[in-house]
MIDO-405215 format. One record per residue (C-alpha): residue number from 1; x, y, z. Coordinates in steps of 0.1 Angstrom, whole numbers, plus 5000, padded with zeros to 4 digits. Each point is the difference from the previous one (the first is absolute). Layout:
BEGIN
[NUM; [X; Y; Z]]
...
END
This chain:
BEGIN
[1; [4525; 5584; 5115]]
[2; [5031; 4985; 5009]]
[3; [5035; 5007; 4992]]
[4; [5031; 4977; 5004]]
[5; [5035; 5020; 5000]]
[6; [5030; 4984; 5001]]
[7; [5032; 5017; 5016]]
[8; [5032; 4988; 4984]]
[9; [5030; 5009; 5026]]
[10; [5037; 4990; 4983]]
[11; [5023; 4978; 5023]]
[12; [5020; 5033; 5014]]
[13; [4965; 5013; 5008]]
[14; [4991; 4974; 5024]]
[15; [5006; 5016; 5030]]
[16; [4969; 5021; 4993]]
[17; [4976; 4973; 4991]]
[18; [4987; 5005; 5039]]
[19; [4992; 5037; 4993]]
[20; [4982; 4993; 4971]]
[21; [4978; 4975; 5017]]
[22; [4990; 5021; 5024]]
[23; [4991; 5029; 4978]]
[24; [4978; 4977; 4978]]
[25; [4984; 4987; 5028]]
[26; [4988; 5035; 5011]]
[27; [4979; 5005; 4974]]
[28; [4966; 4988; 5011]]
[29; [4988; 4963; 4986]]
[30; [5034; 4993; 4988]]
[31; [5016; 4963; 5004]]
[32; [5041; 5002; 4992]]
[33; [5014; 4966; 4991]]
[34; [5039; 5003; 5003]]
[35; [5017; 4970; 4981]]
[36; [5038; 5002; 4982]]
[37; [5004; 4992; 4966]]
[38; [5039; 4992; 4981]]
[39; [5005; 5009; 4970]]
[40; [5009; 4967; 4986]]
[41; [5017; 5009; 4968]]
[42; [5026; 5027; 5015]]
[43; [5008; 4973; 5026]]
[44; [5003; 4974; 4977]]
[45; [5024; 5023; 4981]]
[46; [5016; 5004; 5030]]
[47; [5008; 4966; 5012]]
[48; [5007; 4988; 4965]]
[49; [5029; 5026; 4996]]
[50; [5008; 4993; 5031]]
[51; [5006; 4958; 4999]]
[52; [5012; 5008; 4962]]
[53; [5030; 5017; 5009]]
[54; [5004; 4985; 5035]]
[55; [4992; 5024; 5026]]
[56; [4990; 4982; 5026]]
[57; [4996; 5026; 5023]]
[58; [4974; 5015; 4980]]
[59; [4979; 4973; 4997]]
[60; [5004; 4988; 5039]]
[61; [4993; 5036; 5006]]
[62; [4964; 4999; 4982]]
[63; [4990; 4967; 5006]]
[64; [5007; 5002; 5039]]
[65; [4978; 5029; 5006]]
[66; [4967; 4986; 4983]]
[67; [5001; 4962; 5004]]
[68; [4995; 5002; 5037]]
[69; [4973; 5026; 4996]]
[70; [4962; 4982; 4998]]
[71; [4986; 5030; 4972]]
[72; [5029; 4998; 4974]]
[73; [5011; 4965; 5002]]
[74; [4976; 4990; 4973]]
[75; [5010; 5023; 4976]]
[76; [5037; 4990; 5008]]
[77; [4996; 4969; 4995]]
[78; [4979; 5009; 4967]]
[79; [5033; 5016; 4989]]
[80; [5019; 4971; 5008]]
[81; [4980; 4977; 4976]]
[82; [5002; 5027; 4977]]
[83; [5038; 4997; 4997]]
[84; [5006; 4964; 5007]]
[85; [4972; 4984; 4979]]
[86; [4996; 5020; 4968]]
[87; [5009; 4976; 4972]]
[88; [5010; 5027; 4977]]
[89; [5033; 5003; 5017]]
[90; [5012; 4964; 4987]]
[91; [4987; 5008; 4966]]
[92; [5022; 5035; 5001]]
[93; [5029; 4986; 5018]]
[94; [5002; 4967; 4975]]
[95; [5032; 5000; 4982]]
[96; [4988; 4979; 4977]]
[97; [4968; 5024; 4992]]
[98; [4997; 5011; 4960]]
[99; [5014; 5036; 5000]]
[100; [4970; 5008; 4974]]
[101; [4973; 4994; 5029]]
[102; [4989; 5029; 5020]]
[103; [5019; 5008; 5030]]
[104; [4996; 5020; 5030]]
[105; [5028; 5027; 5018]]
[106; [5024; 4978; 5020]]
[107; [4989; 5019; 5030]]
[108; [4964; 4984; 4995]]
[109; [5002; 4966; 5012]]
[110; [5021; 4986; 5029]]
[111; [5032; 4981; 4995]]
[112; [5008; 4960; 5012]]
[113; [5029; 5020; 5023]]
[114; [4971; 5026; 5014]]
[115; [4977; 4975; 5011]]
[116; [5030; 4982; 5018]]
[117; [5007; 5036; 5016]]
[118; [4963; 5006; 5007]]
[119; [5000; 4963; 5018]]
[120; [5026; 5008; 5016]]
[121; [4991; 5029; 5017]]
[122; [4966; 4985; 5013]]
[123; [5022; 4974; 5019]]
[124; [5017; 5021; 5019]]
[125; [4967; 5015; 5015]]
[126; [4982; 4995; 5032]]
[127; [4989; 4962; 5003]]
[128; [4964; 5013; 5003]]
[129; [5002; 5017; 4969]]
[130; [5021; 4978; 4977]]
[131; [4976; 4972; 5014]]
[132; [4970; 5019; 4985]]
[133; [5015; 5010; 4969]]
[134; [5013; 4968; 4992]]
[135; [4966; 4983; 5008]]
[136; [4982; 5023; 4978]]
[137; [5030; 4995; 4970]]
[138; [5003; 4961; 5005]]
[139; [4960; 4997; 4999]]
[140; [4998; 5019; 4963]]
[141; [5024; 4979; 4988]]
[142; [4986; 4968; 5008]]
[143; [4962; 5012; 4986]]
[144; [5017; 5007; 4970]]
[145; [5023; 4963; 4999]]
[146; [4970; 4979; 5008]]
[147; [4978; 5012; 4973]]
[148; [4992; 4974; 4976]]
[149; [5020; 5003; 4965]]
[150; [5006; 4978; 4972]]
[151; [5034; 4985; 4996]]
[152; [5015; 5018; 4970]]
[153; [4987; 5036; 5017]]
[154; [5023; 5030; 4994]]
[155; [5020; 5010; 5032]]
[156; [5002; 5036; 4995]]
[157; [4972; 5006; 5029]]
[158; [5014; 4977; 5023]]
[159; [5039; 5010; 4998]]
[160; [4989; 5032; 5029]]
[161; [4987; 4977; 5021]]
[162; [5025; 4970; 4995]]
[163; [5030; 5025; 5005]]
[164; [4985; 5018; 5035]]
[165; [4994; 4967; 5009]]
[166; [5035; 4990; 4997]]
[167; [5016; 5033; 5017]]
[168; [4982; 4996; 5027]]
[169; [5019; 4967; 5009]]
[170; [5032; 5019; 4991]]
[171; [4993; 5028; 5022]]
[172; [4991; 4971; 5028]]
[173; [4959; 5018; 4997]]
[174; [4991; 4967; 4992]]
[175; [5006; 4961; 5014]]
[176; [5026; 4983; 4967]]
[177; [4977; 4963; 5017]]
[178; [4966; 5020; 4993]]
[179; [5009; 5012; 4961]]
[180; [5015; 4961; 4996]]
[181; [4966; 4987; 5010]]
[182; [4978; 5021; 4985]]
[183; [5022; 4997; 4961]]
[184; [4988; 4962; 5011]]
[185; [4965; 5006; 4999]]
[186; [5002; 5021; 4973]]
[187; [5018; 4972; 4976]]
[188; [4976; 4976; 5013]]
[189; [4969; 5012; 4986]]
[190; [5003; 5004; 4960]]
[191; [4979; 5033; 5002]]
[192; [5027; 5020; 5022]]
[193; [5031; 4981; 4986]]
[194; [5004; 5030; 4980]]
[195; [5004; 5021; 5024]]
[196; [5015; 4976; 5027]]
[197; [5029; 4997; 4967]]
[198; [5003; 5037; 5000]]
[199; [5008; 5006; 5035]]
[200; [5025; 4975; 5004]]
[201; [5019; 5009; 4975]]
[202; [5000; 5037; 5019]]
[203; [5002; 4980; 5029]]
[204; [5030; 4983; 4991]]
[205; [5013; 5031; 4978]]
[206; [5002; 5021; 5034]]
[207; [5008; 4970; 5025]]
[208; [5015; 4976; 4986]]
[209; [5031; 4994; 5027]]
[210; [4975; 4999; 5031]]
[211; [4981; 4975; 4977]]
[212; [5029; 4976; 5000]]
[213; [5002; 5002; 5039]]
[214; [4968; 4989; 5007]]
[215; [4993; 4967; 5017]]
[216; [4995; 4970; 4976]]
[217; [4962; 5002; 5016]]
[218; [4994; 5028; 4987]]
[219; [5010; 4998; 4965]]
[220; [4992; 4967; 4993]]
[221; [4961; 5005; 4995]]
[222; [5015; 5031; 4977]]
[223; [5018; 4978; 4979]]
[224; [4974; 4977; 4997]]
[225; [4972; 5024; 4990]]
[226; [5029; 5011; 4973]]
[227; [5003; 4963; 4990]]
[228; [4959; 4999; 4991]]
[229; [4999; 5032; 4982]]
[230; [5015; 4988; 4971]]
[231; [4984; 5018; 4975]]
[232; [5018; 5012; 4966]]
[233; [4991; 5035; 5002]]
[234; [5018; 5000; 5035]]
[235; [5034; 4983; 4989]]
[236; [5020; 5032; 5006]]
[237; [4985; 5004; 5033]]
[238; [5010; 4964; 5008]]
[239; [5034; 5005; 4989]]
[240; [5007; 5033; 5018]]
[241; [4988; 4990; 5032]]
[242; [5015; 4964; 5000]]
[243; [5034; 5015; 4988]]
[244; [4999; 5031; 5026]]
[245; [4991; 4974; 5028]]
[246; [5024; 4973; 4989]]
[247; [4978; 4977; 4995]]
[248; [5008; 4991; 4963]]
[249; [5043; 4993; 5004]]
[250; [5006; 5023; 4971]]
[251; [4975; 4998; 4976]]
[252; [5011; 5026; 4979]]
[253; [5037; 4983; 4996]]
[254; [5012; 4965; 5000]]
[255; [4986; 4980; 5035]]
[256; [5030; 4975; 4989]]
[257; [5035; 5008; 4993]]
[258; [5027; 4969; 4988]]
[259; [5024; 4995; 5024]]
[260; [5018; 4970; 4987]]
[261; [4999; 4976; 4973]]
[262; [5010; 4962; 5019]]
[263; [5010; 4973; 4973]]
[264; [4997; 4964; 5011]]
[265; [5027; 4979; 5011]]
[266; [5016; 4976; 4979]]
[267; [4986; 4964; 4996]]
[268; [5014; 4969; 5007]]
[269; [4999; 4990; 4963]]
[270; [5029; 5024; 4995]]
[271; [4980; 5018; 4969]]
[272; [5003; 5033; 5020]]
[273; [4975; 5022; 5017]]
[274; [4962; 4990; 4990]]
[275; [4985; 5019; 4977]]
[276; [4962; 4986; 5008]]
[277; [4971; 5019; 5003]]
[278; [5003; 5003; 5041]]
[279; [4963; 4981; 5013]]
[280; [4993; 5007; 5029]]
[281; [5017; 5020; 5032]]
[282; [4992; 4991; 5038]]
[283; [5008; 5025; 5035]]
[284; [5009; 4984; 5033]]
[285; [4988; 5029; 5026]]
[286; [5027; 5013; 5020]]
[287; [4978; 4987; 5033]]
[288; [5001; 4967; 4986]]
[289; [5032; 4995; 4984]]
[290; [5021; 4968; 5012]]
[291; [5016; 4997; 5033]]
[292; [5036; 4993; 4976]]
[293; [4993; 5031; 4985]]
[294; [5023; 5029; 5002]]
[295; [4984; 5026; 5022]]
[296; [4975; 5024; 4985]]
[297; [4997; 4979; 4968]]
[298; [4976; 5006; 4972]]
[299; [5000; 4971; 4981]]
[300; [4986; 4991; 4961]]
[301; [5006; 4974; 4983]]
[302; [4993; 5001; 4961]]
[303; [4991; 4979; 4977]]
[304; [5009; 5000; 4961]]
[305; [4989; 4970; 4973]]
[306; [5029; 4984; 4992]]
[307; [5001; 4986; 5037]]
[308; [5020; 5027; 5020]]
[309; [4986; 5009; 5032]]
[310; [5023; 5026; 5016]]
[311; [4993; 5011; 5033]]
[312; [5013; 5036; 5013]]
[313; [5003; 5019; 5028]]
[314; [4990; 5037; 4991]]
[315; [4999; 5015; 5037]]
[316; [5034; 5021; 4992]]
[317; [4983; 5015; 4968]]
[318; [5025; 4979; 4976]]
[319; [4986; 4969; 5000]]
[320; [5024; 4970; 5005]]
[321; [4997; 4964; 4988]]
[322; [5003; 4978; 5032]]
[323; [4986; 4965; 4986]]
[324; [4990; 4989; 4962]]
[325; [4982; 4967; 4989]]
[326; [4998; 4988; 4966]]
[327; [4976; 4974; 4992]]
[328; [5008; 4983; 4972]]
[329; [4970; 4983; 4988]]
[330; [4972; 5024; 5010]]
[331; [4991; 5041; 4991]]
[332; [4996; 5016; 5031]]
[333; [4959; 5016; 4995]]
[334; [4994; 5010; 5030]]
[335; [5021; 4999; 5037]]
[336; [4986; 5012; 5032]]
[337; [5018; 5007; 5042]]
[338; [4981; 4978; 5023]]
[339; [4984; 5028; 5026]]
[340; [5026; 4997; 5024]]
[341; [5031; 5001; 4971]]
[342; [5011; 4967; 5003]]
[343; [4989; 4981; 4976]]
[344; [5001; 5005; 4960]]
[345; [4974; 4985; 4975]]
[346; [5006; 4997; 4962]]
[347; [4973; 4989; 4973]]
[348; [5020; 4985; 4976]]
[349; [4988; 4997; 4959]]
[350; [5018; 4969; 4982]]
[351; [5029; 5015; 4983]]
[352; [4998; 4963; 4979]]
[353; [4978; 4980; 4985]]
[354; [4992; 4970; 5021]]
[355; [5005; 5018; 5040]]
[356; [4972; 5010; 5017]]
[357; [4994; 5030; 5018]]
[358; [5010; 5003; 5032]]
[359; [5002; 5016; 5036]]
[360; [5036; 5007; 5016]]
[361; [5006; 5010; 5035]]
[362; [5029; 5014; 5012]]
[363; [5007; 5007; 5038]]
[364; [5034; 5012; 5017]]
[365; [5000; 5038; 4996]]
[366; [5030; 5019; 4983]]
[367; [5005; 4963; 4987]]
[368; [4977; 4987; 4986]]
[369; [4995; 4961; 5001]]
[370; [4973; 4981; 4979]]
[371; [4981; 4975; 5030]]
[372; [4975; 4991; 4975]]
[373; [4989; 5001; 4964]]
[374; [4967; 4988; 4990]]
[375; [4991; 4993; 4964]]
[376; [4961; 4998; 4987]]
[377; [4984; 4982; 4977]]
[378; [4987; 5030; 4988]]
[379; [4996; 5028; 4963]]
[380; [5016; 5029; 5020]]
[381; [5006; 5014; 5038]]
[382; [4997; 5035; 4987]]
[383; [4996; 5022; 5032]]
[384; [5012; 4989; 5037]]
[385; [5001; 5017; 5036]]
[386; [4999; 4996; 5035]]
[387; [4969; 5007; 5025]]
[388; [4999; 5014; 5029]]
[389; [4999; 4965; 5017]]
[390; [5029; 4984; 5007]]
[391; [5013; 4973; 4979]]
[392; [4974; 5007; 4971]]
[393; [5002; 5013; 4964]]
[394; [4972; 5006; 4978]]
[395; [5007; 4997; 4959]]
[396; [4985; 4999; 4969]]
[397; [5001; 4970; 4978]]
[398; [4989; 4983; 4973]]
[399; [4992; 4961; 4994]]
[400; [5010; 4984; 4968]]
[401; [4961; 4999; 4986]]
[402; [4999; 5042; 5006]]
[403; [4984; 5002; 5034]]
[404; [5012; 5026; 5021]]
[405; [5004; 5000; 5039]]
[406; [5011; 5024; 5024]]
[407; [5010; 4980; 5024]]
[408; [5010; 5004; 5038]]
[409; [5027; 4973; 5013]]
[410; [5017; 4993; 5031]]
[411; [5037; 4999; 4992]]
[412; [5014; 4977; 5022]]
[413; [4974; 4969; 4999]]
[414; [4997; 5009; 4960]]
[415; [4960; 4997; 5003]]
[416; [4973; 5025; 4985]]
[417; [4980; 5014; 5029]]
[418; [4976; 5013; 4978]]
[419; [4998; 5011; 4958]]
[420; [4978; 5022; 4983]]
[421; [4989; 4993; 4958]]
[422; [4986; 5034; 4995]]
[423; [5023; 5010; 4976]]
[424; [4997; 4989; 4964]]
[425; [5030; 5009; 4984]]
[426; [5037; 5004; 5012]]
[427; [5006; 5016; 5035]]
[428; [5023; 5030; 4993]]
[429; [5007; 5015; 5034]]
[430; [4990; 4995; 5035]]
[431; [5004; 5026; 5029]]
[432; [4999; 4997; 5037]]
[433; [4995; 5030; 5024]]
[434; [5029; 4999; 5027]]
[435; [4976; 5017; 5026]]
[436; [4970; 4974; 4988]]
[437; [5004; 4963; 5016]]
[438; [4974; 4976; 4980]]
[439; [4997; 5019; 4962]]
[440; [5018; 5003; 4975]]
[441; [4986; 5014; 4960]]
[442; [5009; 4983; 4965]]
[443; [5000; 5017; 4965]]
[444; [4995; 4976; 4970]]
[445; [5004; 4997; 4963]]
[446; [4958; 4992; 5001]]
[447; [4999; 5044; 5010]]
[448; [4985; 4990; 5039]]
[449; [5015; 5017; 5030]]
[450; [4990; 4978; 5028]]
[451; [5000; 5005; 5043]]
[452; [5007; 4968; 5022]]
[453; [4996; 4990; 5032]]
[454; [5022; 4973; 5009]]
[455; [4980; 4993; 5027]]
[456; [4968; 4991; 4982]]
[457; [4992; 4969; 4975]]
[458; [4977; 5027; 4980]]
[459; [5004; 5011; 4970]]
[460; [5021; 5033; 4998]]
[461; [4987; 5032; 4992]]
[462; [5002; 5018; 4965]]
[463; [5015; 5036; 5008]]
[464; [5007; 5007; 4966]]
[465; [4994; 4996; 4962]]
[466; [5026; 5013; 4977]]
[467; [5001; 5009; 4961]]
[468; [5030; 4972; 4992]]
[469; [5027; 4978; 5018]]
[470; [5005; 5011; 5038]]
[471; [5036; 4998; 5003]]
[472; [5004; 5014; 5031]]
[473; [4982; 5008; 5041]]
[474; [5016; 5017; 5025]]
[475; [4985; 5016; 5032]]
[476; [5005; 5018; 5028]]
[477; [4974; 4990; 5029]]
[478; [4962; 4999; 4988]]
[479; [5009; 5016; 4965]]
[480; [5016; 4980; 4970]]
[481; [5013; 5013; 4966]]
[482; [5001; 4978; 4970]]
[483; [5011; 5008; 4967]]
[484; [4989; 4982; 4964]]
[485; [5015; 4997; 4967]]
[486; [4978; 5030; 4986]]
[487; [5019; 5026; 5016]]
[488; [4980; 5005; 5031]]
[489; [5006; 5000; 5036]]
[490; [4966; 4993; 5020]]
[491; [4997; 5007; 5036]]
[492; [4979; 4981; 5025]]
[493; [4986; 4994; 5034]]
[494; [4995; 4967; 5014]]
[495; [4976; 5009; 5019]]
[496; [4979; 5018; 4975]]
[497; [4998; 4969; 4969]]
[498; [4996; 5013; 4963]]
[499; [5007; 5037; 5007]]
[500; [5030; 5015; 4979]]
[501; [5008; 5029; 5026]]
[502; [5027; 5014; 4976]]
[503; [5016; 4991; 4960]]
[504; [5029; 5012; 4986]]
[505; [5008; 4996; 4963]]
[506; [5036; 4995; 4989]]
[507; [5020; 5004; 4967]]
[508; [5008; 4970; 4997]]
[509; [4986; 4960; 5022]]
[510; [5004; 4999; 5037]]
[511; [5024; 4973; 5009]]
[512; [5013; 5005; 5036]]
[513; [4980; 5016; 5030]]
[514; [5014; 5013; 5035]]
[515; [4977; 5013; 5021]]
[516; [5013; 5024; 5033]]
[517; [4982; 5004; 5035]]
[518; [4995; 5040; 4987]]
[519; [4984; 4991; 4968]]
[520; [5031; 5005; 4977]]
[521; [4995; 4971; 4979]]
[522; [5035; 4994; 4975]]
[523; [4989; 4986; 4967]]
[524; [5020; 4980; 4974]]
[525; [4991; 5002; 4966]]
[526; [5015; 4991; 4967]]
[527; [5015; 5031; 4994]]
[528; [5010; 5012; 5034]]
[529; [4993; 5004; 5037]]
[530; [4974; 5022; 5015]]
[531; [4987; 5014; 5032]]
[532; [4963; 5011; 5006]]
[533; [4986; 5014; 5030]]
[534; [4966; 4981; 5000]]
[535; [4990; 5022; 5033]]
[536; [4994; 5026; 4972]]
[537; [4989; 4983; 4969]]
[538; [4997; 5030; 4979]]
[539; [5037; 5011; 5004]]
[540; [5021; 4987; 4968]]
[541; [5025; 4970; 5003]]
[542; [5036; 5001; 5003]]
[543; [5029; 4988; 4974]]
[544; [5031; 4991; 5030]]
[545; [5031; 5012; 4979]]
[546; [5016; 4972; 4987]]
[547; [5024; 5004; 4977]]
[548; [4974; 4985; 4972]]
[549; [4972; 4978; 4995]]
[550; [4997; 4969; 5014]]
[551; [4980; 4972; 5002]]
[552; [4994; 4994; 5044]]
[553; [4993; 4968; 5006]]
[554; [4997; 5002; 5039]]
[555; [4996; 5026; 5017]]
[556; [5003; 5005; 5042]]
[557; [5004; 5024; 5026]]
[558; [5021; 4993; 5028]]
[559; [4990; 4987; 5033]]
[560; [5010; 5040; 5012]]
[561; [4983; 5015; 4968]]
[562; [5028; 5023; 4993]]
[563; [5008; 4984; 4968]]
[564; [4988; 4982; 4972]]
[565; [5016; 4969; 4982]]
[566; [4991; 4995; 4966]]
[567; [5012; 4964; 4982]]
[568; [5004; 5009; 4961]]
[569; [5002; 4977; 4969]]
[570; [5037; 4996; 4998]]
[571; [5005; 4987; 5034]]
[572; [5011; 5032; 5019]]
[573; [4983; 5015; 5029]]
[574; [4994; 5037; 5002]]
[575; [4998; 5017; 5030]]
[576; [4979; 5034; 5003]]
[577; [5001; 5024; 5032]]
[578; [4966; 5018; 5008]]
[579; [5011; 5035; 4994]]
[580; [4976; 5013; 5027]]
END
């Protein structure tokens, strides 16, 4: 017969355990197996109490004399997870929880400020030990992040895990690069973007300033990954994150603030300031504006129907009229800066029956001179601008029996180098990258967005079909907006033919598009002017505070992207600040 005793010796008792031993292995046949047990809950009491109120001392106190030890670091550590992981806590400490749910003691459940206490107190341990212990948290946290979930799973189980996670960057436990590339994997794969979601908001929530710091390497991929989780459910997330991290310029107010209003200069016809819808509005970069230039010039010349083409120089923040043209048989459609600034083109529409439509190019800087003017046999030369190689425009036009052309000429011999028939209806807009030498993109009234290479005889390539009129394309690099007469703003990649990577619906048709190099894209419709961060689709559109609605009929940032410069209806020019 055999009988197993077991010898329970309290903590003050210890000191005896030896004697004990010995005595139980004087009886004969008797094997004494000496092993030291914690009593989990009383500690856990302890340290709870302890890290609720603060007292540091208490918990450095416990935690320093059993950590180190082999035979009661497992149960410590047991305790630990106890405290830090028990989801309970968030559903007691929500504010937000119905006060007709069952509740436990406030003492139950460990506090947001205890686990920052109980962090805090494991950093400031031996290496060795806060090595191990952090190990052992970090790796239960990431089993429980990589477990595969649907999206729309509730986060009460993973808020624990997502908050240690973030306190152990804060307390320095854990590398800020290591969280930043694991929240990437997580949003990558759509059966841990629920959890990858929940921790960065924690991670964000708790770290937001360090965040900011980091090198544009490491946030980029994070912002990206943000950028392809675009799901509904995640919106708030989306907006949180990308407000925290400054990534959305103010999403929750107004990205655009008016500044000014600028009315146009008086015409030569003495009838006053025009009053025309304002057409079209053209930047010469500050790199490239004319040697005759004042210094640091930012010139823009714009463009209203009547004939007025003002040209101003905005670099003081009031922008002065230093040259005007009239042209008194034509409506300035579209003008363009040659690359370099030098040059101005104008597509001129007949103002009269019986003129043609015509080209004018004016040279000379501050002062502008017409060298040539050349009139086409021609419907319409509804879009014009200038490519990337010198001495050549590309427009769109229209023959008398309806064919349309966008067509690529070289300006000073007057000779088509090359035209392409692909469009069937009128050319509405054209757009050429600044950074892109041989392409260029054309909207049309047939719905087609279409990629050229200027380069190549072959047909372009059909990036886009929209639901009405294209009235306008803009880009920045690879990527090109355009916008359509059923209220929508359609964005595409060149590279990537057919594929609407984001749509936004307005209130009202899209008629002017501005696209900037951080995705802020400044939209004119015909009852105001927005700004939409199409970096983060989901987030909602912004009204710029005008002091009512208007009708934008160009739209453009500045070469600098610190404002926007909206041409209205009645001929005036409103300029809007980002109020980032």
């Amino acid at each position: 017969m055999k009988i197993t005793v077991d010898v329970e010796l309290h903590e003050h008792e210890a000191q005896h355990a030896s004697q004990v031993a010995s005595l139980l292995s004087s009886i004969a046949e008797t094997s004494v197996h000496t092993h030291v047990v914690t009593d989990k809950p009383a500690l856990a009491a302890l340290l709870r109490d302890a890290a609720t109120s603060g007292r540091t001392d208490v918990i450095a106190s416990e935690l320093s004399r059993r950590l180190p030890r082999n035979e009661l670091y497992g149960d410590c550590l047991d305790v630990l997870h106890t405290l830090l992981f028990d989801s309970q806590r968030f559903e007691y400490w929500n504010p937000s929880a119905s006060s007709s749910s069952p509740s436990a003691p406030a003492s139950s459940y460990l506090p947001s400020s205890g686990v920052a206490c109980l962090l805090g107190v494991l950093a400031r341990m031996s290496d060795a030990v806060k090595a191990r212990v952090r190990d052992d948290i970090a790796s239960t946290i990431v089993k429980n992040l990589v477990l595969s979930r649907p999206l729309d799973s509730c986060r009460d189980p993973l808020l624990p895990y997502c908050e240690v996670g973030a306190q152990l960057v804060t307390t320095g436990l854990l590398s800020l690069r290591a969280s930043v590339a694991m929240t990437v994997q997580l949003l990558g794969d759509e059966r841990t973007r629920c959890a990858g979601m929940t921790f960065l908001g924690k991670l964000v929530e708790l770290n937001d300033e360090p965040l900011k710091r980091c090198d544009k390497s490491i946030m980029e991929p994070l912002r990206q990954a943000l950028c392809s989780s675009q799901e509904d459910l995640f919106m708030y997330d989306i907006e949180y994150v990308s407000e925290a991290l400054d990534w959305t310029s103010g999403s929750h107010g107004r990205m655009l603030a008016l500044q000014r209003t600028c009315k146009p200069p008086s015409n030569p016809t003495g009838s006053g300031p025009s009053l025309a819808p304002v057409s079209s509005i053209c930047f010469a970069s500050p790199a490239t504006v004319p040697s005759g230039s004042r210094n640091g010039a930012e010139l823009v010349c714009v463009a209203s129907l009547d004939g007025t083409i003002a040209t101003y120089d905005a670099s003081q923040g009031v922008p002065v009229v230093v040259s005007s043209i009239f042209l008194s048989r034509h409506m300035p459609v579209a003008i363009d800066f040659s690359p370099r600034g030098r040059f101005l083109v104008v597509a001129g529409a007949p103002k009269h029956a019986g003129t043609s439509p015509a080209l004018h190019f004016y040279s000379n800087e501050l002062q502008w001179n017409e060298v040539s003017s050349v009139e086409k046999d021609l419907r319409i030369i509804s879009a014009v601008k200038w490519t990337r190689m010198p001495g050549h425009y590309i427009s769109g036009e229209m023959q008398q029996n309806h064919d349309t052309y966008v067509r690529v000429t070289d300006a000073q011999r007057n000779v088509v180098v090359s035209e392409f028939p692909n469009h069937t209806d009128v050319v509405t807009t054209l757009y050429v990258a600044a950074d892109r030498d041989n392409s260029a993109v054309s909207g049309s009234r047939d719905r087609q967005v279409l990629s050229y290479d200027l380069r190549s005889p072959n047909s372009p390539t059909t990036i886009g079909h929209l639901g009405s009129t294209v009235t306008c394309v803009h880009g920045d690099g690879e990527f090109v907006v355009a916008g359509s007469l059923d209220r929508k703003l359609s964005l595409f990649d060149i590279r990537m033919p057919l594929h609407v990577i984001a749509q936004r619906e307005f209130e009202s048709p899209v008629l002017s598009a501005s696209l900037s190099h951080k995705g802020l894209c400044a939209v004119g419709v015909m009852t105001g002017l927005f700004t939409v961060n199409l970096n983060f689709p989901a987030l909602p559109a912004s009204k710029a505070n005008a002091s009512g609605s208007f009708r934008y009929h160009c739209v453009s940032w500045n070469p600098l992207q610190t404002h926007v410069l909206g041409g209205r209806d009645s001929g005036t020019v409103d300029i809007f600040l980002r109020s980032d």
